[in-house]
Each structure stands twice: as structure tokens, then as C-alpha cells.
C-alpha positions in Angstrom: 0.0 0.0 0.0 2.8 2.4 1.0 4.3 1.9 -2.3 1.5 2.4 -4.3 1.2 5.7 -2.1 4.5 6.7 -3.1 4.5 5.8 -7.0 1.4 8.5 -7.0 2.7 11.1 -4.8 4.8 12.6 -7.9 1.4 12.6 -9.8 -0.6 14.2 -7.0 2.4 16.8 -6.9 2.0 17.3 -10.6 -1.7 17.4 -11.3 -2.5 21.0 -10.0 0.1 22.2 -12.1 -1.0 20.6 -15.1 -4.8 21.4 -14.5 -3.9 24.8 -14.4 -2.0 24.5 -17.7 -4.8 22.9 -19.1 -7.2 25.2 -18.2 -5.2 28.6 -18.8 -3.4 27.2 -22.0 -4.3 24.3 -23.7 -8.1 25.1 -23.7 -7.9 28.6 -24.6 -5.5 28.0 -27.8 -8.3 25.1 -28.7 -10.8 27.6 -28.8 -9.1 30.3 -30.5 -8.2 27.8 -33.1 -12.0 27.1 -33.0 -13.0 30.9 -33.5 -9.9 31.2 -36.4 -11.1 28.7 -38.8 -14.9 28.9 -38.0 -17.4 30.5 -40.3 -20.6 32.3 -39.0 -22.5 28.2 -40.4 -20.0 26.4 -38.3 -17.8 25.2 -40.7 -14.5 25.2 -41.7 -13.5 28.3 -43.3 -10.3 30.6 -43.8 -12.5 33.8 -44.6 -11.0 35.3 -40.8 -7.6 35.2 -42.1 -8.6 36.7 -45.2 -9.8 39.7 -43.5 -7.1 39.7 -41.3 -4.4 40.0 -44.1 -6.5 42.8 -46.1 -6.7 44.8 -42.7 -4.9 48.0 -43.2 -3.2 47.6 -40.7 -2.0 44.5 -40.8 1.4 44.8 -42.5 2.6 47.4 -40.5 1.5 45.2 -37.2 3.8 42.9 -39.2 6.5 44.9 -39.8 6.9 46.8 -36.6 6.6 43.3 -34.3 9.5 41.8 -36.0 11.7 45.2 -35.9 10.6 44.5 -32.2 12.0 41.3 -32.4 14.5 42.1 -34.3 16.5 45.0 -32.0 14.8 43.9 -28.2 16.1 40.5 -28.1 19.5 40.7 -29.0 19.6 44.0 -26.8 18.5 42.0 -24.2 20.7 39.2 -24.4 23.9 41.6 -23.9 22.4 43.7 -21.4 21.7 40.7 -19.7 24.9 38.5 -20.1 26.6 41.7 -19.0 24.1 41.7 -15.9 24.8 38.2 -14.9 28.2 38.1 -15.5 28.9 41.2 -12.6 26.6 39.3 -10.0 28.5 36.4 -10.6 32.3 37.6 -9.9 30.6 37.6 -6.3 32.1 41.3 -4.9 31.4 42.7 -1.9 28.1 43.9 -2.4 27.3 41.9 -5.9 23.2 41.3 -4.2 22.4 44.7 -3.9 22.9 44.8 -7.7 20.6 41.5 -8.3 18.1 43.3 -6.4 18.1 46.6 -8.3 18.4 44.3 -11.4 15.3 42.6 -10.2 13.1 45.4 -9.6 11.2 45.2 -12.7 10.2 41.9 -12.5 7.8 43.2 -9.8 6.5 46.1 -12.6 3.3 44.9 -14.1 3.6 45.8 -18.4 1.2 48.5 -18.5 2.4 50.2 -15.3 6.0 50.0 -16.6 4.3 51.6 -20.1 3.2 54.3 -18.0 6.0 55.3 -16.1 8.1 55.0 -18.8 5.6 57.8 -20.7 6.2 59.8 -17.6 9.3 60.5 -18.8 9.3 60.4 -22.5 6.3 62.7 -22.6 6.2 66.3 -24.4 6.6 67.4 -20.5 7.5 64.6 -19.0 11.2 64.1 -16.4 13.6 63.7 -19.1 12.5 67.1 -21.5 12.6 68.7 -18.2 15.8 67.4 -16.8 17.4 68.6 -20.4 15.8 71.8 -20.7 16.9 72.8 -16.5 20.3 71.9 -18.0 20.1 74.1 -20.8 20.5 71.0 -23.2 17.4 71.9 -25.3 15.5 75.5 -25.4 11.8 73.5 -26.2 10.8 69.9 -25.4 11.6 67.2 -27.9 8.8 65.3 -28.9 9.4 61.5 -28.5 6.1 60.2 -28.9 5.3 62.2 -32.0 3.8 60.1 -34.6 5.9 62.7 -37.2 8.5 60.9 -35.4 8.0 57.3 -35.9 12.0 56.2 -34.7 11.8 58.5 -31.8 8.5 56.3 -30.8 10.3 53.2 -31.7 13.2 53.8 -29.4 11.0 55.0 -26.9 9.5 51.3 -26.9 13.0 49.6 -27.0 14.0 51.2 -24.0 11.0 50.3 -22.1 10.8 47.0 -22.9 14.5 46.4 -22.6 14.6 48.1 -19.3 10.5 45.6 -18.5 12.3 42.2 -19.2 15.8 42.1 -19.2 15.5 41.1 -15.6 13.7 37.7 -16.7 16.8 37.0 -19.0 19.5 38.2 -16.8 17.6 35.4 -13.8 17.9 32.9 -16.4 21.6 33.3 -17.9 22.9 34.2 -13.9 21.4 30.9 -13.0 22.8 29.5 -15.8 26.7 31.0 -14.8 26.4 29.4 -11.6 25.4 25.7 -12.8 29.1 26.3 -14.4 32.0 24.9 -12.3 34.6 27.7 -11.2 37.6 25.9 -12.3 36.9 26.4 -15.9 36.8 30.3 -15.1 40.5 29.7 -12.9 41.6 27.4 -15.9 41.0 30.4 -18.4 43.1 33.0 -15.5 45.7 30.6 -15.2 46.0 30.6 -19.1 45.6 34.6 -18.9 42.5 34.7 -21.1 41.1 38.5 -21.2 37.9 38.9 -19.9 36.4 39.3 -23.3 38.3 35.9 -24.4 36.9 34.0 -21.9 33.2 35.0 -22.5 33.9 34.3 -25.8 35.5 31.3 -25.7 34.7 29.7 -21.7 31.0 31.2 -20.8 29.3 31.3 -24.1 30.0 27.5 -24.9 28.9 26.4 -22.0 25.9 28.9 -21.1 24.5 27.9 -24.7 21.5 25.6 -22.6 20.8 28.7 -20.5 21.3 31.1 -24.1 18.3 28.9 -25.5 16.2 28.7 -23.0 16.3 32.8 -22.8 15.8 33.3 -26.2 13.1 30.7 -26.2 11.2 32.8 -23.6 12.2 36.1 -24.2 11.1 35.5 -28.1 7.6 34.6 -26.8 7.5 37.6 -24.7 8.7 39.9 -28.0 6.1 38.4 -29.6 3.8 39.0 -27.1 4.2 43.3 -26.4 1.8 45.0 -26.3 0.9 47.0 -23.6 4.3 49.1 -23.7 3.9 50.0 -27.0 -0.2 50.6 -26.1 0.8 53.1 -23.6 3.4 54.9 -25.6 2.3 55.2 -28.5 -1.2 54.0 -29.0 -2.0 52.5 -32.4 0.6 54.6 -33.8 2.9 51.8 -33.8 0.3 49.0 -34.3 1.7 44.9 -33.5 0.2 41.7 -34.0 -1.1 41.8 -30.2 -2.5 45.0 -30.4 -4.9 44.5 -33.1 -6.0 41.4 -31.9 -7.2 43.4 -29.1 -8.6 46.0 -30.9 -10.8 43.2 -33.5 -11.5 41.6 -30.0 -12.5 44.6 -28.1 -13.2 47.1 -30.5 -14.5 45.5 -33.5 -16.3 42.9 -31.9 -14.8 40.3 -34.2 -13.2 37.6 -31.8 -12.9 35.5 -35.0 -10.7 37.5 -36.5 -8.4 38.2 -33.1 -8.3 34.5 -33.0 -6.9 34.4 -36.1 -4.2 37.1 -35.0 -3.3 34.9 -31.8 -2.7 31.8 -34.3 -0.6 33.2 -36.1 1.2 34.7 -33.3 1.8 31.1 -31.9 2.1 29.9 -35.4 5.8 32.3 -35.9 6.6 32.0 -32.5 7.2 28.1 -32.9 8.5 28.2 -36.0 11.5 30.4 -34.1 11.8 28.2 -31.3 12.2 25.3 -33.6 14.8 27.4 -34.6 16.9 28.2 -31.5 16.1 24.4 -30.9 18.3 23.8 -34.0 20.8 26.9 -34.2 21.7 26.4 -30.7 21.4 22.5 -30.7 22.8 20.9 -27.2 23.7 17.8 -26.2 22.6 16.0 -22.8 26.2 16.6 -21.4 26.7 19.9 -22.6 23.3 20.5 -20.7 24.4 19.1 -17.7 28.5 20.1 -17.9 29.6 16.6 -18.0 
């Protein structure tokens, strides 16, 4: 009896996690595949995506999340390596640093998107700060939609500043799986410290590398209200307009369509990391 007990526990253990994955996940992408392919009959159709490629907006929503993509993720990446790699040297004070690092993890995405238009707005802290130190006579307008790269930076820097956190947790994590003598090895051999990133972290962080890209990709994928709070549908993404069919057009077949093929490129890329940044079972463990 006592070992039947025991052979369920780890299923016991496991089932409210995977009810709630179940129930927040898996059912909700079965019904917006549902809603996607299902005419107003109730049969199979592709009409939604039809109407969601001849939206005006669509290409632009295109465009603008994979320029997204394209400069927050590798931005992140660095910022974060470079994060993960101070913490880990271990110096007097190195936590205060993980905690400052960590503080906007606790920032929900919208609240970040409004604090960060605090301070990019026409009199918001940074104009200010510039103009009290005679840097500019008249406020520089950042979230003009004249000026569609001033907007677009504006959104890199808030996300970048949002989620590095999440990637820097994940690589630091990774650094300290790594044994120390490989770091010693690489002093005693009087390896720089760019060498040995190059040549003694990367390698072996490459798991770690994955499984932040993996994650951080979904999240690129996946802004929206940043770029909602800065810049409204002046910058439109594929997330953003499957809100606005959703809750402004009242068309949640044509949002589901948006969310499919949100998840449709966002698998297509992680098969891709899966393959680019193919590891083996002992590089994953540093055997």
C-alpha cells in the first residue's frame, strides 16, 4: 500500500500544475483555433484570415513586431549577459545589484508603459531634466507620430529596461550551474575577460542562451501593452490589433486568427533556437 502511495505522490504533486496549464493554455488556444477557422455556419473556413491579411493595418503590425523582435532581443541578451556576468564575480556587495536588477520583475507591463511615458512625454522628467540643464530651449517630442524612430526607441528602451530582468535570472542561473575551475583554468591561461566570454562562458551557457531566447522571443512576440501606452496604435503589433478586432470591432474571430498566427511564428523560431543552438545531454548538464 505504502508503495503504491508513493509511486502516486509525484502525480498528486503534478496534477495542479498541469490542471492549471490545461485550463489557462491548452483550452484557450483550442478555442481560438475554433474561433480562427470557423465561419458564422460552423464550418471550416479561412474567410478570418482573409480579412485579417486585407486589414490596413496589418502589415505594418507585421513589420513593426519583428523590428521589435528584431533589436529587443538581441539587446536583451547583452544587457543581460553583462548583468549576470557582474553578480557572478561575487564582490562585496554583488546582491544589492541582483536586487536593483530585479526590480522590474515586480512592474506589471502597462504600469511599466506608464512610467516610462512619464518621462518620455512632451513634459515629462527627461525634457525637463534637459531643458533645466540648458541642453534643449523647447521639449523634444518623443512620442510624436511625425516621429515614428523617436516612438520606436522609446518602446525599446521600455521593454529592454521591462524584461531584461527575466533574461539576466535565467543566464545568472545558468553562470552558476558552471563549475569555477573552468573560469580559474581560463586565468591561469591569462585569457582577457572578453576571451573568456567568448570562448569559456558562451559555450557552456548555450542551454541557458536557448532557453532565454526561447522565452524572451515569446515575450517579444507578445508586447503589447508598452507599446499601447506609448504610442497607442501609432505603432500598431500583432497583439494589439487582436485586441482592438476583439474589443473594439467585436470580431473575436478575426483576433483568433491574429493569436494563431502569433503562436504559429513563434514556434516556427523556437524550432529554430532548438536547431541553431542544438545541445547535447552533457553539454546540458557540464559533464
Amino acid at each position: 500500500m505504502r508503495s503504491k502511495v508513493e509511486s502516486a505522490l509525484p502525480y498528486g504533486l503534478l496534477a495542479p500544475t498541469l490542471l492549471v496549464v490545461v485550463l489557462l493554455i491548452v483550452v484557450p488556444i483550442f478555442q481560438a483555433f475554433l474561433l480562427a477557422f470557423q465561419g458564422s455556419d460552423g464550418g471550416f473556413t479561412l474567410a478570418q484570415f482573409q480579412k485579417m491579411v486585407h486589414d490596413t493595418a496589418f502589415l505594418d503590425a507585421l513589420k513593426f513586431t519583428f523590428l521589435l523582435l528584431i533589436f529587443i532581443v538581441p539587446l536583451q541578451i547583452i544587457l543581460a549577459l553583462a548583468m549576470a556576468l557582474l553578480i557572478h564575480k561575487r564582490f562585496r556587495g554583488h546582491s544589492i545589484f541582483l536586487y536593483i536588477y530585479a526590480i522590474p520583475l515586480a512592474i506589471s507591463d502597462l504600469a511599466a508603459g506608464i512610467a516610462w511615458l512619464s518621462i518620455f512625454t512632451e513634459r515629462g522628467y527627461l525634457n525637463s531634466i534637459l531643458h533645466s540643464l540648458g541642453i534643449i530651449d523647447k521639449p523634444f517630442l518623443f512620442l510624436s507620430y511625425q516621429n515614428l524612430p523617436a516612438v520606436f526607441g522609446t518602446i525599446v528602451i521600455a521593454e529592454s529596461w521591462r524584461a531584461t530582468a527575466i533574461v539576466m535570472v535565467i543566464l545568472l542561473a545558468g553562470l552558476e550551474v558552471i563549475p569555477r575551475d573552468y573560469f580559474e583554468a581560463a586565468d591561469v591561461f591569462g585569457a582577457t575577460a572578453l576571451k573568456r566570454t567568448l570562448f569559456v562562458v558562451l559555450p557552456l551557457l548555450r542551454p541557458s542562451l536557448q532557453n532565454a531566447l526561447i522565452i524572451r522571443t515569446i515575450f517579444a512576440f507578445q508586447t503589447f501593452s508598452v507599446v499601447l501606452a506609448l504610442a497607442g496604435r501609432v505603432i500598431p503589433v500583432l497583439t494589439g490589433e487582436a485586441y482592438y478586432w476583439y474589443a473594439a470591432n467585436r470580431n473575436p474571430n478575426v483576433a483568433a486568427a491574429y493569436a494563431v498566427l502569433v503562436m504559429v511564428f513563434t514556434i516556427f523560431i523556437t524550432i529554430m533556437y532548438f536547431r541553431l543552438l542544438k545541445t547535447t545531454d552533457a553539454e546540458a548538464g557540464y559533464d
